[in-house]
N, C-alpha and C positions, 0 to 999 in steps of 0.2 A: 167226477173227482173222488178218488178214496178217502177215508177218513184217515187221522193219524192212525200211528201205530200205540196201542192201548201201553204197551209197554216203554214208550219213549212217549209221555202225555206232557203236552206244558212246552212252548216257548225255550226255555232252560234246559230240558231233558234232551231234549230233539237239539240242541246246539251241540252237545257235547257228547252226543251218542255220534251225530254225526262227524266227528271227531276223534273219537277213539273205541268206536263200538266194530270198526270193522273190519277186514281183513288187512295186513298190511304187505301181501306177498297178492297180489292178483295178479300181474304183470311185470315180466322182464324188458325193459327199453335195451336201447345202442346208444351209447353217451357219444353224444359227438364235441366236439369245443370250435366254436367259431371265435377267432381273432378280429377284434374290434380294434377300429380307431385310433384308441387313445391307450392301446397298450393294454387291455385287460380283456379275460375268453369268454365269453357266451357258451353257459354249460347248456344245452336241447340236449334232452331226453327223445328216443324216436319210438315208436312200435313200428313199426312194419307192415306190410298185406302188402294185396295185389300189385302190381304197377298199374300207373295210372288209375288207380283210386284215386277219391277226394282227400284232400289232408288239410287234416283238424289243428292249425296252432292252440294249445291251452296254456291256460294264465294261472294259475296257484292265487290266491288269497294271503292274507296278512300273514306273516312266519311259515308259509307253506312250503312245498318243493315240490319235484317230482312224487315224490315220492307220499306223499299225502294221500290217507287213503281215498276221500275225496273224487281227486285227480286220477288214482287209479281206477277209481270204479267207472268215472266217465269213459276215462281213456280203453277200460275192456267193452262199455257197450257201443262204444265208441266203433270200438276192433270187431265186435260182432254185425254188428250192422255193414260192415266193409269197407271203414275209410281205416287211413290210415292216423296216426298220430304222433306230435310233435310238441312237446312241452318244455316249456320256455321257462327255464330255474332264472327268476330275479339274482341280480348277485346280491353276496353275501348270503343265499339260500341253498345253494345247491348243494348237497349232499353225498359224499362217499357210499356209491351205494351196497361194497362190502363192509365199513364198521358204522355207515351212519352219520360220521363226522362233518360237520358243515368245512366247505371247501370256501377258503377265504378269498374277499376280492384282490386283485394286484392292482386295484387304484381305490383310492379315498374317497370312492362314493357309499353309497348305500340306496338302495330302491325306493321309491316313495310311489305313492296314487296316482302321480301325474305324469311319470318318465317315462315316453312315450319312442325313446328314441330306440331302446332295446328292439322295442318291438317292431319298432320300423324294417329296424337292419334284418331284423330273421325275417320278415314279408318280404322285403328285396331278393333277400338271397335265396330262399323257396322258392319263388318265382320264376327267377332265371332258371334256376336249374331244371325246374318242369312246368315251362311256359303254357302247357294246353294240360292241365291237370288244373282241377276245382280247387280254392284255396278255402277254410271256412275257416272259424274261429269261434272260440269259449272262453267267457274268463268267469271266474268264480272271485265274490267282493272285491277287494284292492284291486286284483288281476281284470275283475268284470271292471272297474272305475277306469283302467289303465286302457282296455280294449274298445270301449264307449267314448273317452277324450281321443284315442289315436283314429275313431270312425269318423267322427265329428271334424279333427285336424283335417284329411283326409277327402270328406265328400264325396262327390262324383269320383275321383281318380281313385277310390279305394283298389286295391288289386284283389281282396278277402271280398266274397260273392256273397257269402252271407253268416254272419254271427250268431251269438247268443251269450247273454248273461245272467246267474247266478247270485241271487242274495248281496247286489251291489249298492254299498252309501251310496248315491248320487250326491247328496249335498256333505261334505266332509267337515266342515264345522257343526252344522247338525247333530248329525254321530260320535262326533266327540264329545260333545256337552252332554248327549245323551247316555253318554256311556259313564259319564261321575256321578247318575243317578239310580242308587239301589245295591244292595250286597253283591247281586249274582255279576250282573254289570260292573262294578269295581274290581272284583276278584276277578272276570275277563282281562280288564287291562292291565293289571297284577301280573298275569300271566304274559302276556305281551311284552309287556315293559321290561319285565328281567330280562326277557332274551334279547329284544331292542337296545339294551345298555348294553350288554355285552361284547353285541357288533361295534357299537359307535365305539365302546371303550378299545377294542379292539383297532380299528381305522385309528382313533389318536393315536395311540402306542405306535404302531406299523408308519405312522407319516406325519411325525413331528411337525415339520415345513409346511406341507400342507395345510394343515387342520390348527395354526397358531392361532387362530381365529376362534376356534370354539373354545365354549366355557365346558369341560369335562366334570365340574364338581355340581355345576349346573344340570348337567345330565344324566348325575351318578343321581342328586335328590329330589327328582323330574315325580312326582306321582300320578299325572293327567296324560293322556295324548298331547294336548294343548301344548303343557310344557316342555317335552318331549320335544315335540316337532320346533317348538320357539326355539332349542336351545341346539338343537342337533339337526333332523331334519332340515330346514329353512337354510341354515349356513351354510350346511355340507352340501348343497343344492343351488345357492344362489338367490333365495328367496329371502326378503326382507325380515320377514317373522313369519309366525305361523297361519296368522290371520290373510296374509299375503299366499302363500301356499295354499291356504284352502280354497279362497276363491279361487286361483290360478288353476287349481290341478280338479277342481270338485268335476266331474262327470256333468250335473247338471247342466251346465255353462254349455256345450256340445252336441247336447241332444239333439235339435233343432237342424244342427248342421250334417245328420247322417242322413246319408242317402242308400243303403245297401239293407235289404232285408236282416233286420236284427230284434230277436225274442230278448224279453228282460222278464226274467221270472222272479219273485219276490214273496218270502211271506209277511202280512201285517203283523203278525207277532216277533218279530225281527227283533233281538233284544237290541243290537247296533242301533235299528236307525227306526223313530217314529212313523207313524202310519201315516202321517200329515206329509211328511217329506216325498212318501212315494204319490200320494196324490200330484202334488207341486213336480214329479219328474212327467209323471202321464199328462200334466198340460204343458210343458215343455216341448217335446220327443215331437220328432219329426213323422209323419206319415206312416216313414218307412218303417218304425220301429213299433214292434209289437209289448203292449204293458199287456202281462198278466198278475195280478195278486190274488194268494187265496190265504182265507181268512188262520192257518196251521204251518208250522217248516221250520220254525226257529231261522238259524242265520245258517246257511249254505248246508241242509238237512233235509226236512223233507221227507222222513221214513214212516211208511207203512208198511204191512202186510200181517201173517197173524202170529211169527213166532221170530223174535231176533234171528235165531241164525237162516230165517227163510225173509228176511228186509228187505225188502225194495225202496228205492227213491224218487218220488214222483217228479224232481225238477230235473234229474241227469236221464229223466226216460222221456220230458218232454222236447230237451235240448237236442238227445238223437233223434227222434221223429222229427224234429224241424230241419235237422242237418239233413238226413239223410231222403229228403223229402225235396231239398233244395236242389241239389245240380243233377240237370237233365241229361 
């Protein structure tokens, strides 16, 4: 195992490096839009290779996109290693990828940890379209949580051969309690929160009728996860309150029930989620799923090597060795 990167040392450093320490041009996608159900598009991002390559569905993290650099760096060792890639923008996350602009939803939902349905429909339709091609999948936190419940849903009849996840809460009320303790940790959901009101506040404005139900003044003075999700999340969703949600949607709950080779990579200094939590998922977790934790990563980070602009990622380098290791 390498040691951290001297220059991103600490839990904190390593979260936010990995966040905006790194290139944001690695890779050009093919936006495609698939039309969903209920009237609203499914924006996939694609890279390209071989035909009949394996192809990688990835998941984005809490306020992610495509476009995350993250997301890109997996999705280029992704590319280098020879699968192909397919990134699945949560709605109300997708992004214009010439000014940036978030590309809003055309229906009164919002993504949560638990909505498993998106990702249903993109494994459907990948499928069909190239029945004898390897299907695998990555989700990084929320995206890992969302990828982990839909494995679990799933069991035996999964269609995805074999996974991987990224710095994922397992337990979501956990992480949230854990996150109203401490400066660095608060100023996280600081961050989070302004751009979370803005969507919800957006959804009320766009869909009057729909959303009579929520309390808007409730979610403009939300300062927790907790309250957030009580007051927005949980209604816009169908979930009683938030405490209903968490259980419903936590990964943990799942575990048990996956049967397809899948990596869960994790650091214990995770400022998100306690070291105790990840214990309680490794005696959960079925068989088939592999618990690694090392004791350095911050949350979905993980950078070593000796000089920032030469950084490496020790958890999107072991997510390709397991992918690319998988279909025979």
């Amino acid at each position: 195992m390498p040691r951290p990167a001297w220059w991103a040392r600490g839990a904190h450093a390593q979260t936010i490096w990995g966040r905006y320490g790194r290139s944001k041009h690695l890779v050009s996608y093919e936006r495609e839009l698939l039309p969903t159900a209920d009237g609203d598009d499914l924006v996939v991002d694609h890279l390209n290779g071989p035909a009949g390559a394996p192809r990688v569905i990835v998941l984005h993290g809490l306020e992610g996109s495509s476009q995350a650099v993250y997301v890109q760096g997996l999705a280029l060792g992704l590319s280098r290693a020879g699968m192909r890639v397919s990134v699945l923008n949560f709605r109300s996350c997708a992004r214009d990828p010439a000014n940036g602009t978030l590309v809003p939803p055309r229906r009164p939902r919002l993504y949560h940890s638990g909505d498993t349905r998106d990702l249903d429909f993109l494994v459907e339709t990948l499928a069909a379209r190239e029945p004898r091609t390897p299907l695998l999948a990555v989700g990084f936190s929320l995206g890992g949580n969302v990828l982990l419940k839909w494995l679990g849903e799933k069991g035996a009849r999964s269609l995805v051969e074999a996974a991987a996840t990224i710095s994922v809460p397992y337990d979501l009320a956990t992480a949230s309690r854990n996150l109203e303790k401490g400066f660095f940790s608060r100023r996280y959901v600081w961050y989070f929160l302004r751009q979370l009101k803005r969507k919800a506040a957006d959804v009320l404005a766009r869909f009057p009728r729909e959303t009579e139900h929520v309390n808007g003044d409730r979610i403009r003075f939300a300062q927790t996860f907790y309250t957030f999700d009580d007051y927005a999340t949980a209604p816009l969703n169908g979930f009683a309150s938030a405490s209903d949600y968490y259980r419903k949607s936590s990964s943990m709950r799942f575990l048990s029930d996956i049967e397809v080779p899948t990596l869960c990579l994790n650091a214990e200094d995770d400022p998100f989620l306690p070291a105790a939590a990840l214990r309680a998922a490794r005696d959960a977790a079925s068989e088939d799923v592999k618990m690694t934790f090392i004791p350095w990563g911050g949350h979905a980070a993980f950078a070593h090597g000796p000089w920032p602009w030469r950084a490496r990622y020790w958890a999107e380098e072991q997510v390709v060795s397991w992918l690319a290791a998988r279909p025979a």
